[in-house]
Structure formats: C-alpha cells, structure tokens
C-alpha positions as CSV (number, residue, x, y, z in Angstrom):
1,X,91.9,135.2,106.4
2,X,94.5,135.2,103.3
3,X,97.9,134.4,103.4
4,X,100.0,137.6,104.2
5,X,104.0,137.1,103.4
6,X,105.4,140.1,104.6
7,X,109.2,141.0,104.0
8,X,110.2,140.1,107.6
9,X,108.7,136.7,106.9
10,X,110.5,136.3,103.3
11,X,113.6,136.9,105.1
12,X,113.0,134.0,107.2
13,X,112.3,132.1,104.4
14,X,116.3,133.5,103.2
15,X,117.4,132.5,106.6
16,X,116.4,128.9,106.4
17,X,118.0,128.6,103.1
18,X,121.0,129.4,104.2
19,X,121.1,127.3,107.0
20,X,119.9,124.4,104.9
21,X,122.7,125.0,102.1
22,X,125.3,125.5,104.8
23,X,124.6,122.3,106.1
24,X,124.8,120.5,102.7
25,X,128.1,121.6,101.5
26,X,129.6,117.8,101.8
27,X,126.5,116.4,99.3
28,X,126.1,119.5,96.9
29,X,129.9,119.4,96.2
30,X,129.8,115.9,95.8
31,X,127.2,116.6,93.4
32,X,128.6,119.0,91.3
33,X,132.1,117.4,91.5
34,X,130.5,114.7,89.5
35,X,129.2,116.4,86.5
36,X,130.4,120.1,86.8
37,X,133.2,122.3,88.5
38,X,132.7,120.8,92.1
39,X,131.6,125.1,93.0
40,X,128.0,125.5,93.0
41,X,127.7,125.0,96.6
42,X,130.6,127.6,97.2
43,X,129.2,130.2,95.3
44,X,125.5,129.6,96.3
45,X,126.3,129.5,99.7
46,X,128.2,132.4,99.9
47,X,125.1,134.2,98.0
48,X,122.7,133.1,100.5
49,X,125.6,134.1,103.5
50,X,125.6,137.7,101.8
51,X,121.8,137.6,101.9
52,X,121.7,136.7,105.8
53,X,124.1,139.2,106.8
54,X,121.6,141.8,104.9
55,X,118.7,140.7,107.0
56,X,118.1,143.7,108.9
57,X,117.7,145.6,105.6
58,X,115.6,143.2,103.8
59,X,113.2,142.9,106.5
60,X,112.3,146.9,106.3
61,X,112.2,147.2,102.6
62,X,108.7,147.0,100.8
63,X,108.3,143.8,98.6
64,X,109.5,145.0,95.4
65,X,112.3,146.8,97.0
66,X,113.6,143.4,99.0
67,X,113.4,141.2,95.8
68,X,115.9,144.1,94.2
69,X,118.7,144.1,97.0
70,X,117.9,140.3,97.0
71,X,118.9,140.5,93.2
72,X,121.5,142.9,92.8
73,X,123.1,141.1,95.9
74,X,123.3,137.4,94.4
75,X,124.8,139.2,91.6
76,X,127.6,140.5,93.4
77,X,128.4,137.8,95.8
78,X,127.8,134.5,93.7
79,X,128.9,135.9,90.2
80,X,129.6,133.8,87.3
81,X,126.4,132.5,85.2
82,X,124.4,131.0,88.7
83,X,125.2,134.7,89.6
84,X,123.4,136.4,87.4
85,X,120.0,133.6,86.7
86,X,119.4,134.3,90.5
87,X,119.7,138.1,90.4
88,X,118.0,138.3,87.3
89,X,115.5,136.1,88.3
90,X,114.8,138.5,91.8
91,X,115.0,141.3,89.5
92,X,112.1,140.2,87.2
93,X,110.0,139.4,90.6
94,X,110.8,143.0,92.4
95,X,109.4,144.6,88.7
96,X,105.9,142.5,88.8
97,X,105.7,142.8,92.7
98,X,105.5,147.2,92.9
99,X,102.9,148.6,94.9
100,X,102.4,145.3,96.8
101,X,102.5,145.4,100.5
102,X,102.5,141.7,101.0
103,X,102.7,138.6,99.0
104,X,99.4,136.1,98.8
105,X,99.1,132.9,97.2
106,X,98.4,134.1,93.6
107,X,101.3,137.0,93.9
108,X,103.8,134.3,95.1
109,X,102.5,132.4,92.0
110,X,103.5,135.4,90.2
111,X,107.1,136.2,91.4
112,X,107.9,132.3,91.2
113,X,106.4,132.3,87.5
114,X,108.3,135.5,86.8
115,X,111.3,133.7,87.7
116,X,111.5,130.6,86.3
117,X,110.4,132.5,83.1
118,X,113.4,134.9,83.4
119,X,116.1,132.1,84.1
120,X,115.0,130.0,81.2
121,X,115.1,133.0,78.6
122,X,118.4,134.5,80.4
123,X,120.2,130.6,80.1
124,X,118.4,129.7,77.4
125,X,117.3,126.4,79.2
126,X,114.7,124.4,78.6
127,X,113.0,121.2,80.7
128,X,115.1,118.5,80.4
129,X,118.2,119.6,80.0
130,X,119.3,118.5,83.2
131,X,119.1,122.2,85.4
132,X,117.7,123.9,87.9
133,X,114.9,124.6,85.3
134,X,114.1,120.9,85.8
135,X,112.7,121.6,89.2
136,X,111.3,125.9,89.0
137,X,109.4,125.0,85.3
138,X,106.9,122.1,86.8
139,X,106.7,123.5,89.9
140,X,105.3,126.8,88.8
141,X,102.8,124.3,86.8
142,X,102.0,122.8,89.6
143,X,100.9,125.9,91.4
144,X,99.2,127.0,88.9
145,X,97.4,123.7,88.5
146,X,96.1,124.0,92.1
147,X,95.3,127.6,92.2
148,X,93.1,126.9,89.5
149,X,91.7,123.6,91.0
150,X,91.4,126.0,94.4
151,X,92.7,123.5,96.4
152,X,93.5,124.7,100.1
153,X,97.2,125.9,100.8
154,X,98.1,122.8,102.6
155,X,97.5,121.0,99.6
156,X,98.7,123.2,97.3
157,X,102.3,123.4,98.8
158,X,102.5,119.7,98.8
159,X,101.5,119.8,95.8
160,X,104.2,121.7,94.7
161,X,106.5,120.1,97.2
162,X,106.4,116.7,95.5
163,X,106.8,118.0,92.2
164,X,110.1,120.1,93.0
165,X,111.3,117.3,94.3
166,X,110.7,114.9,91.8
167,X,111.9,117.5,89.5
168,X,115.2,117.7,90.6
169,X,115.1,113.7,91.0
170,X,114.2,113.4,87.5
171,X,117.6,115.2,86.4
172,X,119.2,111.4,87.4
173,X,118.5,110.1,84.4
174,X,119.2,113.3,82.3
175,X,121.5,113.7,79.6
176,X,122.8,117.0,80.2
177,X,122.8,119.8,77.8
178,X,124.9,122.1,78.9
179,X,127.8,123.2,81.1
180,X,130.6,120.6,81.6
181,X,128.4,117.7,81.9
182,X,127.7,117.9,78.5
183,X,131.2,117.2,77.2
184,X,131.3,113.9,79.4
185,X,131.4,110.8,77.5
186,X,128.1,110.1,80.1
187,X,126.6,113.5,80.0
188,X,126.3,113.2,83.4
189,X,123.8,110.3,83.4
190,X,123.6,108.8,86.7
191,X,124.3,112.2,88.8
192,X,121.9,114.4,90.3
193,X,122.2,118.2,88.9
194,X,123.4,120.0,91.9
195,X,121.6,123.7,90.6
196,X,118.4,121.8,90.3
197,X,118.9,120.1,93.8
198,X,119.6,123.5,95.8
199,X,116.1,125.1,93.6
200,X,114.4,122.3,95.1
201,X,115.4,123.0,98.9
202,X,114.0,127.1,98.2
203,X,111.0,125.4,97.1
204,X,110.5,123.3,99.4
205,X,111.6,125.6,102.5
206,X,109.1,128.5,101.0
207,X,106.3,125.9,100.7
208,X,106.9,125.0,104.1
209,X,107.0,128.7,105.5
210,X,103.8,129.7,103.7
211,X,101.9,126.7,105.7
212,X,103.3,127.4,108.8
213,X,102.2,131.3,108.5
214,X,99.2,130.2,107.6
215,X,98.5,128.1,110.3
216,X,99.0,130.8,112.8
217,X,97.2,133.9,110.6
C-alpha cells in the first residue's frame, strides 16, 4: 500500500516540532547567541506555538489549503526575514500541492523541493554559506537520489536523515556569509548555525513520522 500523509497526520508532524523546539530553547539560544542575535529560537518557537494552537484547523483543511494557513501563519507570528523564508516556503508547497488529497513519497519530495528552492531564491542563499540551506539543499538531493534508486521508505528517510544532519553539522566549519556572523572577525567558525540546526529537527521528525505511518498502513 503507498504512503498516505493526510493533514491530521502533517499536523502531528507540526506538533512534534514544537515540542522538540520547546525543549531546545537553552541549546538553540546558545547557538545563535554565538554567531547571531541570540532570537532564532524565540521567534521559531513562537511560530511553531501559533501553529499548535491552530491544530484543529489544520487538521480539517485539504493539503494545499493547510500548507497556506501553515504559511501565512509563520508569517505573522515569527516575522522578520526567518518569518517570511518559512511562510514563503509553505506558500510555494500549498501552490504545487492543489487537488491533492494526501501527500506520498514523490509529492512530499515535491513540497520539500518546492521549498528549499523558494528559500534559497527568497534569501538569496546558496550551500555553504552557513544556513538553514546547508541542511534543506542536500537533503532534497538525497531524496531524490533514493527515489530514483527506489529504495524502500525505511531507507530512504535514513537516508535523508543522515544527510540533514550532517548538513547542519557541516555549517561548524563554515565561514558564514551572511547575517551578523559574517561581520565577526571569525565569521562564526567554530559554531553551529542555529536556522540550519532547527531545519534539521523538521527533517528529521517528518522522516521519522513518514516510517512510523508506514509501518502501520
């Protein structure tokens, strides 16, 4: 049977973030307090807290429909630039997702390729510039990689599992390229990038989910 990811299920997958980030706040400020404005994890948490308390919503809106509110909602609540990659980023998915009643492996390939393609245009980022780009770019390569080698969906997500995580691992050694870190006599060498670190736990948590469901489908 394929993998069906229904909107009540994507909203777990929201849920779970936001528990995850909630519990993080000590190490994500820490983070970000090293190389940027020490508010990432204030502002993303207080998008994924907006999300949550939207649950009911979420759950009974078609695909396309979710990803908007999804959007237009980490617009409003997390503002600023992080503000407005996320929402634009759920906003390019809920245009490619219309007329689908639930996500499968090559749609979620899709949405998570439609994106990491809209943050890098909107922020002008490239790989290796030491953001959350670090971690969405190769990940989407990855799942593309073993969609086209067909491997089964427990491979696949650890596939991309390993790779978002290295990804944002890789952003150690980074010279950064943007934002304050890039005016530091280091550039932020030596520090973790805190926006590619929180992409890496949605990754992770959604390749997580998607096994699960498909365990019990």
């Amino acid at each position: 049977m394929p993998l069906k990811v229904t909107s009540k299920d994507y909203v777990v997958f929201l849920k779970l973030v936001a528990e995850k980030i909630a519990e993080s706040k000590e190490y994500i400020t820490a983070l970000d307090s090293a190389i940027g404005d020490g508010d990432h994890w204030v502002n993303i948490n207080k998008g994924f807290q907006a999300l949550v308390n939207k649950a009911e919503i979420l759950e009974e809106q078609s695909i396309s429909e979710m990803f908007k509110t999804i959007g237009m909602t980490l617009m409003a609540a997390v503002g600023g630039s992080s503000g407005l990659l996320y929402g634009s980023a759920y906003l390019a998915a809920s245009r490619i997702t219309k007329n689908i009643e639930y996500l499968d492996i090559d749609s979620i390939y899709m949405v998570l390729e439609s994106m990491s393609d809209e943050i890098m245009s909107r922020g002008k980022a490239e790989v290796g510039q030491k953001t959350m780009v670090d971690c969405i770019f190769p990940s989407v390569k990855a799942f593309r990689n073993a969609i086209d080698q067909q491997l089964s969906i427990p491979d696949l997500t650890n596939m991309v599992i390993q790779t978002a995580i290295n990804g944002a691992n890789n952003t150690l050694e980074m010279p950064a390229m943007k934002g304050r870190a890039y005016y530091q006599q280091d550039k932020g060498i030596g520090h973790l990038d805190p926006g590619a670190v929180t992409m890496s736990y949605q990754i992770v948590i959604l390749m997580e989910l998607i096994n699960k469901i498909t365990e019990t489908q």
